[in-house]
C-alpha positions in Angstrom: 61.2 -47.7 -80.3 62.9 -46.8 -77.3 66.4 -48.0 -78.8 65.9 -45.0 -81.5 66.7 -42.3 -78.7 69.2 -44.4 -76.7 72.2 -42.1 -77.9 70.6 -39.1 -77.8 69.0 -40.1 -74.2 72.6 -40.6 -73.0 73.9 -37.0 -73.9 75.7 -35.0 -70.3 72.6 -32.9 -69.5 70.1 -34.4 -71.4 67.2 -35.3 -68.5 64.4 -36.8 -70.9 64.0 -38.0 -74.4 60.4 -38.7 -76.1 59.0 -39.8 -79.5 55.7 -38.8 -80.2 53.0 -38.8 -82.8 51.3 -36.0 -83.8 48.2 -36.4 -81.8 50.2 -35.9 -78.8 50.3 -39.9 -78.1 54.1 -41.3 -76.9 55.8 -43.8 -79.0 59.2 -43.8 -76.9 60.5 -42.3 -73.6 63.6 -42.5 -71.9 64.3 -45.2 -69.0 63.9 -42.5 -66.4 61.1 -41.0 -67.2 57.7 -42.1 -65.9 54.7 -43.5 -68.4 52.5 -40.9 -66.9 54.7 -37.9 -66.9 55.7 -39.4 -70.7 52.0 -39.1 -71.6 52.1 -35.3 -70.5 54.9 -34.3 -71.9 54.0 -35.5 -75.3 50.2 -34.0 -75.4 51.8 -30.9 -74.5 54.7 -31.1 -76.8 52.0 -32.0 -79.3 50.3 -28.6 -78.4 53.0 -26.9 -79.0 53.6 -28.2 -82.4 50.6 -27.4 -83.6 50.6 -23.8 -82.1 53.8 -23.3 -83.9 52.2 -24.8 -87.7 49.4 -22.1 -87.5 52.4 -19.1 -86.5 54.6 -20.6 -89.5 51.5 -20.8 -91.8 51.0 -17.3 -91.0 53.9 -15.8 -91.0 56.5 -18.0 -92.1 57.7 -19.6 -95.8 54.9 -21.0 -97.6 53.9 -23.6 -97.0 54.6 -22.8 -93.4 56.3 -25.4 -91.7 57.6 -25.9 -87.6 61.4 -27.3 -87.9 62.1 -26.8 -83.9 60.9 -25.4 -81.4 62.7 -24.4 -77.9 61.6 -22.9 -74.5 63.3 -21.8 -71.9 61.5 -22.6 -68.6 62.7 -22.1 -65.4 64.8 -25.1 -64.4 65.2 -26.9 -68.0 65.3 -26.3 -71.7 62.6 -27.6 -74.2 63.6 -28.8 -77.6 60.8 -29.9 -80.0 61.5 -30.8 -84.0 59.5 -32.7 -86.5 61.4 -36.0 -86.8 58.7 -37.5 -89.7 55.3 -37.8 -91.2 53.1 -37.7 -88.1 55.7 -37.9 -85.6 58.0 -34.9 -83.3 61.3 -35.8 -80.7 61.6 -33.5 -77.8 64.7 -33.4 -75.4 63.9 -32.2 -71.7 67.3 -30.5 -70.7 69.1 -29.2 -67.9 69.1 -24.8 -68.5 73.2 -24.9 -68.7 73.4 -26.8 -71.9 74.3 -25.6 -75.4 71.5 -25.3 -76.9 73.3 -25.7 -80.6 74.3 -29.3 -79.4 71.0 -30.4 -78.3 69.8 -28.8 -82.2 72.6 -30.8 -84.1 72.0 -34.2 -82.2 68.6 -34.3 -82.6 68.9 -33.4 -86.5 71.6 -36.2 -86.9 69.1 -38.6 -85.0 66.0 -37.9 -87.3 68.4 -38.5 -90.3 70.3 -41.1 -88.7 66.8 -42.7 -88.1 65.0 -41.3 -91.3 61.7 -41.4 -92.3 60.8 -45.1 -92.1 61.8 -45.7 -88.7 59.9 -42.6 -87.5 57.0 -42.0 -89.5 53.5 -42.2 -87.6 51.2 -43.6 -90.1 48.0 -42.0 -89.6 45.2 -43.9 -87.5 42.4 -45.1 -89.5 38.7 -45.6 -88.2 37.7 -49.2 -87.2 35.0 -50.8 -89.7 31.7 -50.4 -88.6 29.4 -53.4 -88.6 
C-alpha cells in the first residue's frame, strides 16, 4: 500500500506519511521512515483516534464522529483523519506548513483512493480446534 501515499509523501514539508488500521497496526509508511518508529506512530495515532470518537460522541453531532485531528508539537505538526472503515492517514509535518494544504491533500487522497483501497476489514478470530 505504500504506492497509496506516494503523492502525498512527496509534498515540500511533508516529513512522514502512514496508513494505519484502527487497532493502531501500520499498513503503509513513507520510504524514510523507520518500521519501528512506523509502529509507534500509528499505536499512538490510533490512541488519539479513539480519544477523539469518545469527545465527538460526547459532545459533538450524533452520532459523534472524528473527521481530523491536528497537534501542534514542538518541532512538527500532526494531522490524523479517518480515511475508511477501520483505517486513519496521518502526515508528520514540518511546524511552518499550511495546515489547510496538508487538510485538503489528505481529503483528496482518501477520495482519490476511496473506500475499497483503504478499508481495514476487521480481524476475525482463528478457528479453534
Amino acid at each position: 500500500m505504500d504506492w497509496v501515499i506516494a503523492g502525498l509523501d512527496g509534498l515540500k514539508g511533508v516529513r512522514h506519511v502512514i496508513v494505519l488500521a484502527s487497532d493502531g497496526l501500520m499498513r503503509a509508511k513513507s520510504p524514510s521512515l523507520e518500521r519501528e518508529a512506523a509502529d509507534r506512530l500509528a499505536a499512538a495515532c490510533s490512541g488519539l483516534q479513539a480519544l477523539g470518537l469518545s469527545l465527538a460522541e460526547e459532545f459533538g453531532s450524533p452520532p459523534g464522529q472524528t473527521r481530523q485531528l491536528m497537534f501542534e508539537l514542538d518541532g512538527c505538526m500532526l494531522f490524523v483523519r479517518r480515511a475508511a472503515e477501520g483505517s486513519h492517514l496521518a502526515v508528520l509535518a514540518d511546524p511552518q506548513i499550511d495546515p489547510g494544504v496538508i487538510a485538503t491533500e489528505m481529503q483528496s487522497l482518501v477520495q482519490r483512493m476511496g473506500e475499497r483501497t483503504l478499508t481495514t476489514p476487521a480481524r476475525q478470530d482463528p478457528p479453534t480446534s
